[in-house]
C-alpha distance (Angstrom), angle and dihedral (degrees) to the residues before:
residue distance angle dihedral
X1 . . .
X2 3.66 . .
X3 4.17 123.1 .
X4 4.36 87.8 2.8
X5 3.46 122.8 -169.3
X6 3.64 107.6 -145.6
X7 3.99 129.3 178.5
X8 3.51 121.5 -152.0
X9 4.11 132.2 164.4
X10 3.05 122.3 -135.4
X11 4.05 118.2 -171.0
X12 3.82 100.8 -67.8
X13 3.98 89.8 -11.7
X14 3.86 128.1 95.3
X15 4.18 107.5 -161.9
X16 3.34 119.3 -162.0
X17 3.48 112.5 -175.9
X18 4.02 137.8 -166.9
X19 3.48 101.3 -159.6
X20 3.64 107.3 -159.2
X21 4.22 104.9 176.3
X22 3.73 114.8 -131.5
X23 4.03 135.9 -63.7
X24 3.75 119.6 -122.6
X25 3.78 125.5 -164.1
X26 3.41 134.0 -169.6
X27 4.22 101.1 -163.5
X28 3.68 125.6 25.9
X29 3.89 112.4 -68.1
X30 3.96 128.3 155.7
X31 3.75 132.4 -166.2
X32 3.71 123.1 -112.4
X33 3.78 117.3 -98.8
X34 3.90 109.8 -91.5
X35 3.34 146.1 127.2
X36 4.38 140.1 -131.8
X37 3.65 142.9 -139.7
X38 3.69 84.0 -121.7
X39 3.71 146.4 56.3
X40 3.74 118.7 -97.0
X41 3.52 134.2 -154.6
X42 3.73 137.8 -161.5
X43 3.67 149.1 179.4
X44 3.54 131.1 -168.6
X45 3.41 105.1 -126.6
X46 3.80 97.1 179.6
X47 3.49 137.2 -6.1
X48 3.61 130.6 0.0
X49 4.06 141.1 -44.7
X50 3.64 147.7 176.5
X51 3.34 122.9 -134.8
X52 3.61 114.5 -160.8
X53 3.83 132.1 -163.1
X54 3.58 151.9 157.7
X55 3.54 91.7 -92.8
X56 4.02 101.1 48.9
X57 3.79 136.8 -66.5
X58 3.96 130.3 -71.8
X59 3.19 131.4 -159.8
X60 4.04 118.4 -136.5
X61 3.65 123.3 -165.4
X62 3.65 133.1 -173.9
X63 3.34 115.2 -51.5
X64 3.77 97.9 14.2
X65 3.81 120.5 124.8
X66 4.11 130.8 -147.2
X67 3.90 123.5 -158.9
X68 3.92 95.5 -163.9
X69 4.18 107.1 -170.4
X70 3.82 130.5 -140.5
X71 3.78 114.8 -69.5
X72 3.77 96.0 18.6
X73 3.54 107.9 136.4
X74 3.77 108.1 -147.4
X75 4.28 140.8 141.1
X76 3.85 124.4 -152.7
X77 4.00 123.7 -147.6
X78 3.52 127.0 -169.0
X79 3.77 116.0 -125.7
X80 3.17 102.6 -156.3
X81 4.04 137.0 30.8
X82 4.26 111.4 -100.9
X83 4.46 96.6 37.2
X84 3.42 116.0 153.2
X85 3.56 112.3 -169.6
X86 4.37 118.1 178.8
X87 3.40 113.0 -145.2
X88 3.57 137.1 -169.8
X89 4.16 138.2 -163.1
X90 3.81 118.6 -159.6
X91 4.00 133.5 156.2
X92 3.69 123.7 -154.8
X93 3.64 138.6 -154.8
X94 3.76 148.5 168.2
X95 3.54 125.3 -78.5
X96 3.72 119.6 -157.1
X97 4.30 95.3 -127.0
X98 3.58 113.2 141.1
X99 3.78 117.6 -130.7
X100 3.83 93.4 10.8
X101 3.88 122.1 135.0
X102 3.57 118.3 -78.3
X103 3.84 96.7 -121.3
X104 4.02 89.0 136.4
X105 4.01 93.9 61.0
X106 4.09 90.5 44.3
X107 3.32 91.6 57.5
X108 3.51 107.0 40.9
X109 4.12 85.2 46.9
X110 3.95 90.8 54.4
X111 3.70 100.7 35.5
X112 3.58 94.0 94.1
X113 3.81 106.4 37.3
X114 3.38 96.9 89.6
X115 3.81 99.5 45.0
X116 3.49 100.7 -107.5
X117 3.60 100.7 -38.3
X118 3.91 146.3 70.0
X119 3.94 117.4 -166.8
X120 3.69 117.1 -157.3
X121 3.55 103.5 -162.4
X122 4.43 126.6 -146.6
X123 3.96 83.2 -22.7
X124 3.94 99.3 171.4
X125 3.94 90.8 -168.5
X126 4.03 98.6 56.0
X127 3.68 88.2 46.9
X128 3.50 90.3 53.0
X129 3.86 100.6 51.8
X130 3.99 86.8 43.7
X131 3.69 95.5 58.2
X132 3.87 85.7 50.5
X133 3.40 94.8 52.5
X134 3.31 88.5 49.3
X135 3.37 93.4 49.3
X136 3.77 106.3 57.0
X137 4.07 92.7 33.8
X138 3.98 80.5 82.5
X139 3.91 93.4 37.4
X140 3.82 126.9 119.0
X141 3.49 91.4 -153.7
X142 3.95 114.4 124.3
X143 4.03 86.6 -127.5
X144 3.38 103.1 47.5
X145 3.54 97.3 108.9
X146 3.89 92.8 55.7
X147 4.02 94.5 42.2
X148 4.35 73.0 53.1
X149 3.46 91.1 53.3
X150 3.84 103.3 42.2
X151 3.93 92.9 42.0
X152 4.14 85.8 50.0
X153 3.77 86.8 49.3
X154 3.63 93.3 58.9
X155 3.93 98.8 42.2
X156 3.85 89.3 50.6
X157 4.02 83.7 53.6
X158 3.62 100.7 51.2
């Protein structure tokens, strides 16, 4: 089940998300500066990395998490040799349900607040709902696409 695309509504919000599983690496390395179409999530599954951005340079530890919005140029190097870091890509847009939760208007109102970037520090929860993404993106099992979706659903809530 490998790089998924899943869709999944949310109130007012449609998700579609590519999710891509994590990056490991065993010496220092760093992505190029760029930018997406999409959001992008993280969480530093081990070790250490810098995320760097127009707007200054953060340091994220183990079990720290990024939300990094559309258009936010940015590159991420690993501190130290053995990080795994889980990442995720997903767009959003807005449904057309009546009486549904606004979660379309929240975000769009927030997404720029924080230049770019919201850092969810040590948060236990995230990292747990990562690691089971993870986890049953390389599963046989015949429902690991909806244990994907449900576990996704509850990250993107928190």
């Amino acid at each position: 089940m490998k790089r998924s695309i899943l869709r999944i509504e949310m109130g007012n919000v449609i998700v579609k998300a590519v999710l891509q599983g994590y990056w490991y690496n065993e010496s220092l390395s760093y992505s190029p500066k760029h930018n997406h179409a999409a959001f992008e999530f993280h969480v530093i599954g081990k070790g250490l990395v810098l995320l760097k951005t127009d707007n200054g340079t953060f340091k994220l530890n183990e079990k720290d998490s990024v939300l990094i919005c559309p258009e936010t140029f940015h590159m991420l190097r690993n501190q130290v040799e053995g990080s795994i870091v889980l990442n995720f890509l997903f767009f959003i847009e807005k449904n057309k349900k009546k009486n549904a939760t606004d979660y379309y208007n929240l975000i769009e109102q927030n997404r720029n607040r924080n230049n770019g970037i919201v850092i969810f520090p040590q948060n236990a929860q995230i990292e747990e709902y990562a690691k089971k993404i993870i986890a049953n993106l390389y599963s046989d099992n015949l429902l690991a696409e909806e244990c994907v979706k449900s576990w996704f659903t509850l990250l993107f809530a928190e």
